[in-house]
PDB file of N, CA, C, O and CB in Angstrom:
ATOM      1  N   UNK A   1     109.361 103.078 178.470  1.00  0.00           N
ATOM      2  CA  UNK A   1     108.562 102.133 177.736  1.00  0.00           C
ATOM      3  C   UNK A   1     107.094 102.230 178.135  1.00  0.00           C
ATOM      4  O   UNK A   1     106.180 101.785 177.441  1.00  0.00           O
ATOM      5  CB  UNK A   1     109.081 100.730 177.957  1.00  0.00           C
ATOM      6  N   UNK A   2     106.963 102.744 179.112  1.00  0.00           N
ATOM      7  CA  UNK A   2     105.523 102.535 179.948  1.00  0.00           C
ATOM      8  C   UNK A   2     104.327 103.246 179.164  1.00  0.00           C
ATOM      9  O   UNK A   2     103.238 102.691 179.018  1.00  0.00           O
ATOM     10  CB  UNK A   2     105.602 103.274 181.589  1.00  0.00           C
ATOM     11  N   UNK A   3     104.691 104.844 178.544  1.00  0.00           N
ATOM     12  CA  UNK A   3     104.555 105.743 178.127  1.00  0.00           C
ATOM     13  C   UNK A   3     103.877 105.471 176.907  1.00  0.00           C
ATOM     14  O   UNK A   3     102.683 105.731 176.760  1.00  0.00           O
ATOM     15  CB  UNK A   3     105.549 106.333 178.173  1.00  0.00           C
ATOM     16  N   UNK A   4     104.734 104.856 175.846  1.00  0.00           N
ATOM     17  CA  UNK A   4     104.258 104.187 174.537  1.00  0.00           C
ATOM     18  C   UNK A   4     103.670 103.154 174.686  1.00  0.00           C
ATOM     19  O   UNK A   4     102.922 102.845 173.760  1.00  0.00           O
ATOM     20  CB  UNK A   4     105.152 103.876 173.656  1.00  0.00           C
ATOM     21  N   UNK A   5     103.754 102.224 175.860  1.00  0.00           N
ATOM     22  CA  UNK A   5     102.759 100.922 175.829  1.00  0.00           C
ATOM     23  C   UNK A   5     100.877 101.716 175.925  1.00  0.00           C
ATOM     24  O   UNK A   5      99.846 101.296 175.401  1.00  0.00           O
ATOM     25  CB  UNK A   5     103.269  99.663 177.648  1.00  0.00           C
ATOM     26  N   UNK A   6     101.069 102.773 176.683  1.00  0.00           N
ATOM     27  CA  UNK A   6     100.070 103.179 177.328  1.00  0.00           C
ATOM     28  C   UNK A   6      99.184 103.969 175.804  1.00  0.00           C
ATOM     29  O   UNK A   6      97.993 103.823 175.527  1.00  0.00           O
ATOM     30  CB  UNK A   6     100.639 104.203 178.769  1.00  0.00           C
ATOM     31  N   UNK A   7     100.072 104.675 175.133  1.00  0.00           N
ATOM     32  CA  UNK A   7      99.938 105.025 174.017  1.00  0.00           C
ATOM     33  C   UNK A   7      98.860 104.223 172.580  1.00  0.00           C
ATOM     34  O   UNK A   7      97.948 104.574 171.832  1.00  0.00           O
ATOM     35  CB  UNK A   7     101.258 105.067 173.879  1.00  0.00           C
ATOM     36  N   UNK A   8      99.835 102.784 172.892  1.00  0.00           N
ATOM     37  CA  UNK A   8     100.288 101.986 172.208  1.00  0.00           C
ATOM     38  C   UNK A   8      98.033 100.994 172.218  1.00  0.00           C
ATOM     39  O   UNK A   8      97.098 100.891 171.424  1.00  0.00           O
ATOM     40  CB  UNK A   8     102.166 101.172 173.124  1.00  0.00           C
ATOM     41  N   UNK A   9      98.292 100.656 173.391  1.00  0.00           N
ATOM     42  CA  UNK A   9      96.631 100.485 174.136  1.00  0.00           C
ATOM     43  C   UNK A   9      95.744 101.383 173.926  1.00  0.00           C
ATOM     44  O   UNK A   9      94.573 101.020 173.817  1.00  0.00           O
ATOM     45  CB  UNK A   9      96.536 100.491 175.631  1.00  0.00           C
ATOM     46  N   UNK A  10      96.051 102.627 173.830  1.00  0.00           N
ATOM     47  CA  UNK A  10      94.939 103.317 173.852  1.00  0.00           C
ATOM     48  C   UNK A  10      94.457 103.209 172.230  1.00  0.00           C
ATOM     49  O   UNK A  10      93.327 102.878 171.871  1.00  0.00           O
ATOM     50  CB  UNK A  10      95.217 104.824 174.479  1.00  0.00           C
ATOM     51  N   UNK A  11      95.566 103.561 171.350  1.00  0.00           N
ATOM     52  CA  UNK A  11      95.000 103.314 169.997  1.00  0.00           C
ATOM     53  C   UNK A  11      94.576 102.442 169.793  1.00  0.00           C
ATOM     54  O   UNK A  11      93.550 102.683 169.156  1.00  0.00           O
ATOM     55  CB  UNK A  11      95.566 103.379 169.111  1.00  0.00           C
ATOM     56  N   UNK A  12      94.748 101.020 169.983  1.00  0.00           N
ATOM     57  CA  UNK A  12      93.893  99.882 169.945  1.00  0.00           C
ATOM     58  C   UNK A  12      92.499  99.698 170.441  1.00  0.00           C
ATOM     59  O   UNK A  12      91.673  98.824 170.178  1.00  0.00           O
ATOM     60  CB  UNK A  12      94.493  99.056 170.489  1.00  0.00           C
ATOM     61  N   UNK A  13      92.454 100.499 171.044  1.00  0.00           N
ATOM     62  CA  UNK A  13      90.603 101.113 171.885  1.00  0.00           C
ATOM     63  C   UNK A  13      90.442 100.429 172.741  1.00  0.00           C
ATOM     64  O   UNK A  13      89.270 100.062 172.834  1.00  0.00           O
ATOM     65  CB  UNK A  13      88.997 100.989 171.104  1.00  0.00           C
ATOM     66  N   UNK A  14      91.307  99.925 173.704  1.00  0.00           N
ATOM     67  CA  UNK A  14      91.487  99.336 175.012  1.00  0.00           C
ATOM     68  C   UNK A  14      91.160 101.001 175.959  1.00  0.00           C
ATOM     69  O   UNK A  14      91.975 101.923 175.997  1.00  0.00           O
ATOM     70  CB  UNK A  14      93.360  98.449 175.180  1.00  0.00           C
ATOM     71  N   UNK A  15      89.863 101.006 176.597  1.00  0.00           N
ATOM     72  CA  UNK A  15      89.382 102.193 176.951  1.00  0.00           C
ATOM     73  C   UNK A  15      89.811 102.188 178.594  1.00  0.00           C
ATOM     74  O   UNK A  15      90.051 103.278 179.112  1.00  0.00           O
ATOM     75  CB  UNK A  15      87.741 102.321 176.559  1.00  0.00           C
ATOM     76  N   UNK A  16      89.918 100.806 179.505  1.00  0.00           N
ATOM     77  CA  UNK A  16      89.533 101.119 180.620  1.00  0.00           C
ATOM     78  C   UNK A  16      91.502 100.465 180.961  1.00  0.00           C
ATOM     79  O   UNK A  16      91.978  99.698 180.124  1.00  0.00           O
ATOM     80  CB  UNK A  16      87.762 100.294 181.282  1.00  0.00           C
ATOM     81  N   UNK A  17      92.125 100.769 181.841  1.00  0.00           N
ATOM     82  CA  UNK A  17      93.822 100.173 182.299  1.00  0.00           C
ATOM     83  C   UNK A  17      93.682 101.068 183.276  1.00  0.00           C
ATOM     84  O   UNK A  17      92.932 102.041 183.352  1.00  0.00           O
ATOM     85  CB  UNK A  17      95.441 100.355 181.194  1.00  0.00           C
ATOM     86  N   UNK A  18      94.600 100.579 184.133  1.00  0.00           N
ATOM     87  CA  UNK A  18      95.379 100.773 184.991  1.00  0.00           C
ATOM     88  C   UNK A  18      96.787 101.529 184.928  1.00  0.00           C
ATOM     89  O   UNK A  18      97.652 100.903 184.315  1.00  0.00           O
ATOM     90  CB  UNK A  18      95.445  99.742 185.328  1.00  0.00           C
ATOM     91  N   UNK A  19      97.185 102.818 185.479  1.00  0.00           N
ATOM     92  CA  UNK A  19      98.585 103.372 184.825  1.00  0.00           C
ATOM     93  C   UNK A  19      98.688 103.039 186.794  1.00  0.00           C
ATOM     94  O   UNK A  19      97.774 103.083 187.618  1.00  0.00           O
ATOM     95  CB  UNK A  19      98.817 105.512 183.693  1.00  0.00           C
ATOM     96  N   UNK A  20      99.871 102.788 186.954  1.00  0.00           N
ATOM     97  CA  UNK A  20     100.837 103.133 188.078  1.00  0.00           C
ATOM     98  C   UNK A  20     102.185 103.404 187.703  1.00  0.00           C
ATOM     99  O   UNK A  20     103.038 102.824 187.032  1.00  0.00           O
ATOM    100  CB  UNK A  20     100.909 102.088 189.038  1.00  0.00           C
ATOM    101  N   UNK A  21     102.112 104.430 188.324  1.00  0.00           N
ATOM    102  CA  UNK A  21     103.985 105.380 188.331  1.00  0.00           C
ATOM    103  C   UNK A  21     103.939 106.533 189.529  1.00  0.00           C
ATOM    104  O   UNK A  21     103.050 107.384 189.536  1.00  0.00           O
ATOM    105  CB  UNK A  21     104.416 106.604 186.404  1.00  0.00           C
ATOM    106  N   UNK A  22     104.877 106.485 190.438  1.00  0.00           N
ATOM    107  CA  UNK A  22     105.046 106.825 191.210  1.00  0.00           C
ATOM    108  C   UNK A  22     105.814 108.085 190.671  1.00  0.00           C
ATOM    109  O   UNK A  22     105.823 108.928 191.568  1.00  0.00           O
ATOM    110  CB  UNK A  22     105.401 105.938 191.968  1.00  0.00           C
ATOM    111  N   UNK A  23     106.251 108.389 189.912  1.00  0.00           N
ATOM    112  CA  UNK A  23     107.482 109.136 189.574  1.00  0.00           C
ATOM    113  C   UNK A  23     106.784 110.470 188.763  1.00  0.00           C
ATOM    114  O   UNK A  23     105.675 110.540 188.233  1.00  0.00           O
ATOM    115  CB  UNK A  23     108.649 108.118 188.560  1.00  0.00           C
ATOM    116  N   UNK A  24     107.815 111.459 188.865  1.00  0.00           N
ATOM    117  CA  UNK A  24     107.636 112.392 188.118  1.00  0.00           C
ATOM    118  C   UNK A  24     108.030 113.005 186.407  1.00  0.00           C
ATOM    119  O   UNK A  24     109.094 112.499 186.051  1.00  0.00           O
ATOM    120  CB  UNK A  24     107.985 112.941 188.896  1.00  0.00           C
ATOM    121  N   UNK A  25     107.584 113.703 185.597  1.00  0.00           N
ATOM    122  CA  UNK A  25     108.563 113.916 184.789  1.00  0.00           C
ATOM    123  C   UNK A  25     109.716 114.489 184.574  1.00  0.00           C
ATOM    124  O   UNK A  25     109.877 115.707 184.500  1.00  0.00           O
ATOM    125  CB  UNK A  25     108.253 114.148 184.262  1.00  0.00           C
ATOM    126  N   UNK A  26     110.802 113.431 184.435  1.00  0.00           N
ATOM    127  CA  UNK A  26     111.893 114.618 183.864  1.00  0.00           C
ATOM    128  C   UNK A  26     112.818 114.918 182.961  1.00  0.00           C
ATOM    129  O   UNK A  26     112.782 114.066 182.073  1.00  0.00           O
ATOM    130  CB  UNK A  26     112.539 114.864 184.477  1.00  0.00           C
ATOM    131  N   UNK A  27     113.589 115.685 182.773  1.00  0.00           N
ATOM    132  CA  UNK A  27     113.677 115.993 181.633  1.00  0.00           C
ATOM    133  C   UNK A  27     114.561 115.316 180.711  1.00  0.00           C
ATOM    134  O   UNK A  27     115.077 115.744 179.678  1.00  0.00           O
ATOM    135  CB  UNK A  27     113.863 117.074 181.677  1.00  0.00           C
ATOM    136  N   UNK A  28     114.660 114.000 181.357  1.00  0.00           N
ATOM    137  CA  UNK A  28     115.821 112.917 180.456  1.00  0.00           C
ATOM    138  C   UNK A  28     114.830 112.000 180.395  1.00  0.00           C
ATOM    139  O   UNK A  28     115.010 110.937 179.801  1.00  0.00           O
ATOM    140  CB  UNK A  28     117.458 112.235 181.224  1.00  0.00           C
ATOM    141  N   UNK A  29     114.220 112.158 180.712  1.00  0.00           N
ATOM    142  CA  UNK A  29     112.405 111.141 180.372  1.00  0.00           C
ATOM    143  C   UNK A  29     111.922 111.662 178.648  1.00  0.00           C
ATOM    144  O   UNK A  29     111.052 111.021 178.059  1.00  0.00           O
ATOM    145  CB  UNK A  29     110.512 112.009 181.947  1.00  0.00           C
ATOM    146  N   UNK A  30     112.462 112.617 178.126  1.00  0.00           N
ATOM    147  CA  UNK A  30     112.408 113.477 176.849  1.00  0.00           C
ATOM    148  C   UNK A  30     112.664 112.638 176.034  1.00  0.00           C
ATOM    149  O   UNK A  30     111.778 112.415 175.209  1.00  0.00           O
ATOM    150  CB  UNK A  30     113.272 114.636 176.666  1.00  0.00           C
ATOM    151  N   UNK A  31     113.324 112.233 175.983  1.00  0.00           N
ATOM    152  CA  UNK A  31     114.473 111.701 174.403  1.00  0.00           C
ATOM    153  C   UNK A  31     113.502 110.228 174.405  1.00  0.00           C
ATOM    154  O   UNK A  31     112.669 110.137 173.503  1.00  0.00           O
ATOM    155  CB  UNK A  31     117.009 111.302 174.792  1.00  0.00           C
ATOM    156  N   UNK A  32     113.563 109.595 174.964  1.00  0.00           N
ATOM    157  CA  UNK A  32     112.764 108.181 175.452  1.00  0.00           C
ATOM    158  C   UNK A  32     111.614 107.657 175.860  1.00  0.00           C
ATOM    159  O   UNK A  32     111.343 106.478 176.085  1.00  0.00           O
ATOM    160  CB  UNK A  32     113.119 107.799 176.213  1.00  0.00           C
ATOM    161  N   UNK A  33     110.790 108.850 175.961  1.00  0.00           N
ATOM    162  CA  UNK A  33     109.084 108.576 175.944  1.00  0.00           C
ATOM    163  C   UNK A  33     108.684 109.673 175.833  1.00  0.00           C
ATOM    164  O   UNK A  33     108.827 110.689 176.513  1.00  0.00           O
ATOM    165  CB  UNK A  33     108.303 107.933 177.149  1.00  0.00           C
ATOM    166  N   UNK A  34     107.783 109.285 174.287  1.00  0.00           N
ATOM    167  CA  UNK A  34     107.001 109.740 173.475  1.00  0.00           C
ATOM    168  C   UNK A  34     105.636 110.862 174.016  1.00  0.00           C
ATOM    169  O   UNK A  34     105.124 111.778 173.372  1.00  0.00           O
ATOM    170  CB  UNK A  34     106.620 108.500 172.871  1.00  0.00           C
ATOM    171  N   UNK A  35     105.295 110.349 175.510  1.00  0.00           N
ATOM    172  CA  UNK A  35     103.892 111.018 175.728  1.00  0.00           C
ATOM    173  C   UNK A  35     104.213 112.115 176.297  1.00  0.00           C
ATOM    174  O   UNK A  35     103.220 112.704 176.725  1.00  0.00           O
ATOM    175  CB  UNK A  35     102.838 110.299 176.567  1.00  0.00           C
ATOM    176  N   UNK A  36     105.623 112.877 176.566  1.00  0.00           N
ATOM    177  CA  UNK A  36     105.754 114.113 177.255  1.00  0.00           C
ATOM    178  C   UNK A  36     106.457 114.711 176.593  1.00  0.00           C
ATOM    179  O   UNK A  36     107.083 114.156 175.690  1.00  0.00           O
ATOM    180  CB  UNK A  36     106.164 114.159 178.465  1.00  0.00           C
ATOM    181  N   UNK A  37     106.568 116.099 176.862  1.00  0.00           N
ATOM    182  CA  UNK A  37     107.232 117.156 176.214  1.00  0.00           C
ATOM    183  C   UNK A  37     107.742 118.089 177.268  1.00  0.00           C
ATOM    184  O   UNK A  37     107.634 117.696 178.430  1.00  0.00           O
ATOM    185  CB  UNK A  37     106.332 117.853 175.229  1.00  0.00           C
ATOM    186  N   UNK A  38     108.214 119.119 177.076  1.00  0.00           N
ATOM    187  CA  UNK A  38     109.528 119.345 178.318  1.00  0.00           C
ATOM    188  C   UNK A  38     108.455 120.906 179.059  1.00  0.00           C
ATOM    189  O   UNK A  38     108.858 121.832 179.762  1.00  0.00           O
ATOM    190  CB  UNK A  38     111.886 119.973 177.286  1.00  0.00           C
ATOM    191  N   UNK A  39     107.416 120.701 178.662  1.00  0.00           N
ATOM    192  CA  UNK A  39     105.790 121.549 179.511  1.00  0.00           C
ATOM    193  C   UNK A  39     105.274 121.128 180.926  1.00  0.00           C
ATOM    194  O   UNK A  39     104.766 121.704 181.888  1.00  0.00           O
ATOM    195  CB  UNK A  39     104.237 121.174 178.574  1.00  0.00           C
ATOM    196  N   UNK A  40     105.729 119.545 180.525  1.00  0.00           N
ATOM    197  CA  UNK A  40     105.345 118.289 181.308  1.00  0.00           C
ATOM    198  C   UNK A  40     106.425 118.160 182.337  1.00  0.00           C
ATOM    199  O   UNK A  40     106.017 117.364 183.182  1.00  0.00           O
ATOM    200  CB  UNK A  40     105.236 116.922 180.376  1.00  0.00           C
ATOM    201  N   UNK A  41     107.872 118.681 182.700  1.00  0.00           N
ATOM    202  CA  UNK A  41     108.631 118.180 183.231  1.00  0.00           C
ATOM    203  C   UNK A  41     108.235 119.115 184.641  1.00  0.00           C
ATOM    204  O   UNK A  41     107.828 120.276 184.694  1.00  0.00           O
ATOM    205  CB  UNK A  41     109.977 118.137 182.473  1.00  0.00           C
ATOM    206  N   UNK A  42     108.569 117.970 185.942  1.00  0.00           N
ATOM    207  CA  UNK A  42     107.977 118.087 187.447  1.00  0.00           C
ATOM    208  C   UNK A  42     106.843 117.736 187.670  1.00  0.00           C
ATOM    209  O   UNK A  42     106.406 117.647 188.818  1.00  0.00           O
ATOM    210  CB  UNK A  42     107.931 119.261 187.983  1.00  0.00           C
ATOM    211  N   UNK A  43     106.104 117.454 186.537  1.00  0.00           N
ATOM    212  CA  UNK A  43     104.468 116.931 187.079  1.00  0.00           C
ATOM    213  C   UNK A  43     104.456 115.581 187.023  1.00  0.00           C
ATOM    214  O   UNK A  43     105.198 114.940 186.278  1.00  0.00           O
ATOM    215  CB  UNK A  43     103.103 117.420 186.133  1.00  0.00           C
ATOM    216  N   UNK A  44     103.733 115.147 187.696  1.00  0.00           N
ATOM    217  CA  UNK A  44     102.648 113.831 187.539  1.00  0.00           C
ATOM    218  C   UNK A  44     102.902 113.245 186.608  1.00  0.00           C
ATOM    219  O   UNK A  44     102.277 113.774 185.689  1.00  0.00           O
ATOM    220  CB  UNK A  44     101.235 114.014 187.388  1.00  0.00           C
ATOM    221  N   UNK A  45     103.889 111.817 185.981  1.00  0.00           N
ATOM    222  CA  UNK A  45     103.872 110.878 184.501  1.00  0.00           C
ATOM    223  C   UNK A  45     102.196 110.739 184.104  1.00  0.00           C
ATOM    224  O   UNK A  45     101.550 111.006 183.091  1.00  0.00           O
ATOM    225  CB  UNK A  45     104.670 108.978 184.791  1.00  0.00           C
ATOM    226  N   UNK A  46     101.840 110.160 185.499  1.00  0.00           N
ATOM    227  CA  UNK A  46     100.444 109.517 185.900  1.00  0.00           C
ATOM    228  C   UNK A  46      99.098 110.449 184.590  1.00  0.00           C
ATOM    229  O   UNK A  46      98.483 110.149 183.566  1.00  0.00           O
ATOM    230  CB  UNK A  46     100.106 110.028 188.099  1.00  0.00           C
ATOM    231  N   UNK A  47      99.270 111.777 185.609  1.00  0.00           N
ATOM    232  CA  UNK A  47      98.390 112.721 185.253  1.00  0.00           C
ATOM    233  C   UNK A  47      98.732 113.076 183.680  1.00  0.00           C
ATOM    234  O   UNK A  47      97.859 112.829 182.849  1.00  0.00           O
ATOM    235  CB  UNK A  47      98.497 113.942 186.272  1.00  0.00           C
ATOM    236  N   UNK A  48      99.767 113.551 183.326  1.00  0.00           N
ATOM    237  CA  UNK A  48     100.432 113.941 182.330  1.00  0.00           C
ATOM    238  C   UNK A  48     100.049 113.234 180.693  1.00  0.00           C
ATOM    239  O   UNK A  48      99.992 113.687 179.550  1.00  0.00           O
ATOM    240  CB  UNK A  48     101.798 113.688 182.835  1.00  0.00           C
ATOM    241  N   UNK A  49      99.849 111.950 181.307  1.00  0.00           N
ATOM    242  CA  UNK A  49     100.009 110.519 179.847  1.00  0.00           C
ATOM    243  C   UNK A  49      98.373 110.262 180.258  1.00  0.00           C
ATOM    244  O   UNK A  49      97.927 109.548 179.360  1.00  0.00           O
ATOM    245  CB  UNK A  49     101.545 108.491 180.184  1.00  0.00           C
ATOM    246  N   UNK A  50      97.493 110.500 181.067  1.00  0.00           N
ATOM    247  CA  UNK A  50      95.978 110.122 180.967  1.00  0.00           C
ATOM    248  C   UNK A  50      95.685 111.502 180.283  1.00  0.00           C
ATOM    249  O   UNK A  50      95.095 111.490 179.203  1.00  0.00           O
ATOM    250  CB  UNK A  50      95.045 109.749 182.561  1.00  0.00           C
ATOM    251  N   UNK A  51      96.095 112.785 180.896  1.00  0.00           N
ATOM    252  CA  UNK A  51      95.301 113.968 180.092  1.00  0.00           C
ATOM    253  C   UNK A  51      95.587 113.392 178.800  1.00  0.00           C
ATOM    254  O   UNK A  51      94.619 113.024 178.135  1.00  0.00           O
ATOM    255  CB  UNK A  51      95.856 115.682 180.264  1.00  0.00           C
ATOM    256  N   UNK A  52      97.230 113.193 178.136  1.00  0.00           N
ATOM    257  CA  UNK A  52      97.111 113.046 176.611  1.00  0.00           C
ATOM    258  C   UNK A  52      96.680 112.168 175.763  1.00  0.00           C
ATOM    259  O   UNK A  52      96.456 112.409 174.576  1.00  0.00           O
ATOM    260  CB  UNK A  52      97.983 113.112 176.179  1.00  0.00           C
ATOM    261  N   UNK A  53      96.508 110.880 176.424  1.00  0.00           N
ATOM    262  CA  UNK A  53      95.663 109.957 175.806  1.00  0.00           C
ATOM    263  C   UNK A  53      94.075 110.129 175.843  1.00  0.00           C
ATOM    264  O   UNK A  53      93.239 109.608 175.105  1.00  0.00           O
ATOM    265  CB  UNK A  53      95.999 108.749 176.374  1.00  0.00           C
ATOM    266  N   UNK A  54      93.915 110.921 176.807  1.00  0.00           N
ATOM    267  CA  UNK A  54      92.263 111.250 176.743  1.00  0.00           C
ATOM    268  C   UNK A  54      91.920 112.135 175.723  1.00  0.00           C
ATOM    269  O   UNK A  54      91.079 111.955 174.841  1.00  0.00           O
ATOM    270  CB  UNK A  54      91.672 111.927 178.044  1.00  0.00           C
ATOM    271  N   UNK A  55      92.566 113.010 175.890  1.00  0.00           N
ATOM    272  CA  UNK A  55      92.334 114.039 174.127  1.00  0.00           C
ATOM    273  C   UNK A  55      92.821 113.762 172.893  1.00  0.00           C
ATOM    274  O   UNK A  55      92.528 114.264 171.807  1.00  0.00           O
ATOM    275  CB  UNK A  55      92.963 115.440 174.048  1.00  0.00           C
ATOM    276  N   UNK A  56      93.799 112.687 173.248  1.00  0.00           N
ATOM    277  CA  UNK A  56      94.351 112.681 171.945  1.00  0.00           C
ATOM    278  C   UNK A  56      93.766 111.169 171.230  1.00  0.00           C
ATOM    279  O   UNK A  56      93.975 111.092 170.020  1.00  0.00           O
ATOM    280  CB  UNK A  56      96.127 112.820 172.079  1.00  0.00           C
ATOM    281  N   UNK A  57      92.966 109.818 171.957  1.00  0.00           N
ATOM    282  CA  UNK A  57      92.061 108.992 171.880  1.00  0.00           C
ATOM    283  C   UNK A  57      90.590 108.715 171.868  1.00  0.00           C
ATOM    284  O   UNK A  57      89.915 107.971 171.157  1.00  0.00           O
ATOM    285  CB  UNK A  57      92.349 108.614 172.404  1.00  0.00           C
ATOM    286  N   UNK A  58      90.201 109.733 173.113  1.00  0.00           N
ATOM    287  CA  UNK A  58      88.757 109.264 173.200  1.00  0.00           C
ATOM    288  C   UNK A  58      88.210 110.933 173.372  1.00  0.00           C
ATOM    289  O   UNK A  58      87.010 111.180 173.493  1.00  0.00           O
ATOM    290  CB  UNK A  58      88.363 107.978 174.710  1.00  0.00           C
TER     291      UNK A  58
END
């Protein structure tokens, strides 16, 4: 859920948040949030969902 909320904010042009996630991606994280793709799996949620909201928002 975290993923699409984060998504979800950014399209609304809420520019500045806070992401915390300790966790990594993986690959049952696929089916159920939207901001990764299976390129993304072992890295950073964190890193992963700011690169794509940064290019893909602002």
């Amino acid at each position: 859920m975290g993923s699409t909320v984060v998504e979800i904010l950014a399209r609304l042009g809420i520019g500045i948040f806070v992401i915390v996630d300790f966790d990594v991606v993986e690959e049952s994280n696929l089916t159920r949030q939207s901001g990764f793709t299976k390129n993304d799996v072992g890295k950073s949620k964190v890193e992963v969902i700011k690169k794509h909201i940064y290019y893909e928002y602002f």
